[in-house]
C-alpha positions in Angstrom: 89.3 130.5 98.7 88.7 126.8 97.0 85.2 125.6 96.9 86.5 122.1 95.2 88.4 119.5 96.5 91.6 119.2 96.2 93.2 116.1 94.9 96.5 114.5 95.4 99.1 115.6 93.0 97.0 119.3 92.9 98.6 122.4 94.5 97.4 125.6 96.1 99.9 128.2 96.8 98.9 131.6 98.4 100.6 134.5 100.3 98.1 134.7 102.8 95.8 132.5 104.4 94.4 129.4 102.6 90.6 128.2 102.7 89.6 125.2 101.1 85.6 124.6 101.8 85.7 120.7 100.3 88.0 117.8 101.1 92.4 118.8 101.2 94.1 115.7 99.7 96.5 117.6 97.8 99.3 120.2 98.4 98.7 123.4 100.5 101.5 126.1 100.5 100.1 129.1 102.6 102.6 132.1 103.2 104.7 131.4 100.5 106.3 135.0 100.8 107.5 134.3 104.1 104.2 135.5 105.8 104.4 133.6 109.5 101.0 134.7 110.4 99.0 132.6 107.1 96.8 130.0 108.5 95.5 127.4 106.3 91.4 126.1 107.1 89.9 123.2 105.8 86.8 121.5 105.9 88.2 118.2 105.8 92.6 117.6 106.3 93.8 115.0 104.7 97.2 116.6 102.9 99.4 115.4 100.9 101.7 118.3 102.0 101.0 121.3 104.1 103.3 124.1 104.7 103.3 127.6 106.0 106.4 129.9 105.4 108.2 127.3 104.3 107.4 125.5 107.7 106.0 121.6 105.9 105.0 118.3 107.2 104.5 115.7 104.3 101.0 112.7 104.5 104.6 110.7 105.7 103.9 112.0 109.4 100.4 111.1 109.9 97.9 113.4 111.3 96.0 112.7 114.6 92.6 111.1 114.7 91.1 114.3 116.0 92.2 116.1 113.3 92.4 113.8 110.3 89.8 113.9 107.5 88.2 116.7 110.3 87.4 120.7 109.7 90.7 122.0 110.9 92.8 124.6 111.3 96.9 125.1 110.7 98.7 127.5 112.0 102.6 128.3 113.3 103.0 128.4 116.8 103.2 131.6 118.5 106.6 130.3 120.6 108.8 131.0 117.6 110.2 127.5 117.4 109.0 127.1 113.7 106.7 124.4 114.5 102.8 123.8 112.8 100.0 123.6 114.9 96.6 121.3 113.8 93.4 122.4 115.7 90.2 121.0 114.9 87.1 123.2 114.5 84.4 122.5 116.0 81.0 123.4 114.6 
């Protein structure tokens, strides 16, 4: 759990899940050990880099509107095809 913001250039690598309650701008490395299930949260997505189990998409590939600068969720798909999924959160 991060309760700061997380600036470009800064990295937070975990095992599990990832929860970052202030703005993502950095790098966010959740299921480093190879855990497919992680998920990373944020109360506002605007990475630098995000990755789970070594599944990444870089700031290069911009995010949708919905979801950019937006509480939001990432997560693998279920499907197996090694792809992220971005879901906002609604509160």
């Amino acid at each position: 759990m991060v309760l700061a913001m997380v600036n470009m250039g800064a990295e937070v690598v975990a095992d599990g899940n990832i929860h970052v309650y202030a703005p993502l701008r950095g790098k966010a490395m959740a299921g480093a050990s190879g855990n497919t299930q992680a998920r990373i949260f944020s109360l506002c997505l605007e990475p630098e880099l995000i990755s789970i189990a070594g599944v990444y998409r870089t700031s290069e590939n911009p995010l949708a509107k919905n979801i950019q600068g937006k509480p939001a969720q990432v997560r693998l798909s279920d499907d197996g095809q090694e792809k992220l999924l971005f879901e906002a959160l609604n509160a």
